[in-house]
N, C-alpha and C positions, 0 to 999 in steps of 0.2 A: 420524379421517376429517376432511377438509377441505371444509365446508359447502360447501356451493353459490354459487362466488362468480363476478364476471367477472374476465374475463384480466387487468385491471389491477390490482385487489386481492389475487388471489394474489401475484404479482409482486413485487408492494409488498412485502406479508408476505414472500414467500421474501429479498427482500434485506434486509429486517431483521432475519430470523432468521440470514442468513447475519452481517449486520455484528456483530452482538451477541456469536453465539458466538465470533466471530475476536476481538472486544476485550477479551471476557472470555479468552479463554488467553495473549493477548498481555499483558493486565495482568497475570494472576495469573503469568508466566514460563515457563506450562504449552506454551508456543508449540511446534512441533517444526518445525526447516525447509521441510516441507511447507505448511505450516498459512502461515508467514511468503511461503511463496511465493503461496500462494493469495490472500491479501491482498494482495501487491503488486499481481498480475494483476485483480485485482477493482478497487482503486484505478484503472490502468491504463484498464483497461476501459469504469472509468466519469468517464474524464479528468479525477481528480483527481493535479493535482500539483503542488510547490511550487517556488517562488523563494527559496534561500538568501541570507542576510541574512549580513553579516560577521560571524564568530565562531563562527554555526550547527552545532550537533553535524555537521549533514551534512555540510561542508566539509570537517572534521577527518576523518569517515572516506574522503568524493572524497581527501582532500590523503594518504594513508595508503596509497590504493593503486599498486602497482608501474606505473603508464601515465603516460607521458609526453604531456600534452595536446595538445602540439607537433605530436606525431608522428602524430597524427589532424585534427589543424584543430579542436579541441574546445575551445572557450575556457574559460580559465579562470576563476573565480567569484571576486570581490573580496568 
């Protein structure tokens, strides 16, 4: 049971309980696609996101997939 708290303190807690358990399955590999998508969306949600740096894991998988930047007006990341 969830004491008697105000709307901003549960809140809190519930997004901490949420962050925790997502970095704990994503650490341990226990992650399942759903789980990974729920996390994005939560990042998302909470306009976390980043600026690729040359070399960045992230690049390699932008640079990996079948889309042609060109062909959307999406620039490319140096």
């Amino acid at each position: 049971m969830v004491p008697d708290m105000d709307e901003k303190e549960l809140l809190h807690r519930l997004h901490t309980s949420l962050i925790k358990n997502l970095l704990e399955k994503i650490e341990s590999g226990e992650a399942t696609a759903a789980d990974l998508g729920v996390a994005r969306q939560f990042l998302k949600d909470n306009g976390i996101d980043t600026v690729a740096k040359a070399g960045a894991p992230i690049l390699r998988l932008a640079d990996s997939l079948p889309f042609d930047p060109a062909e959307d007006d999406v620039p490319k990341y140096a």
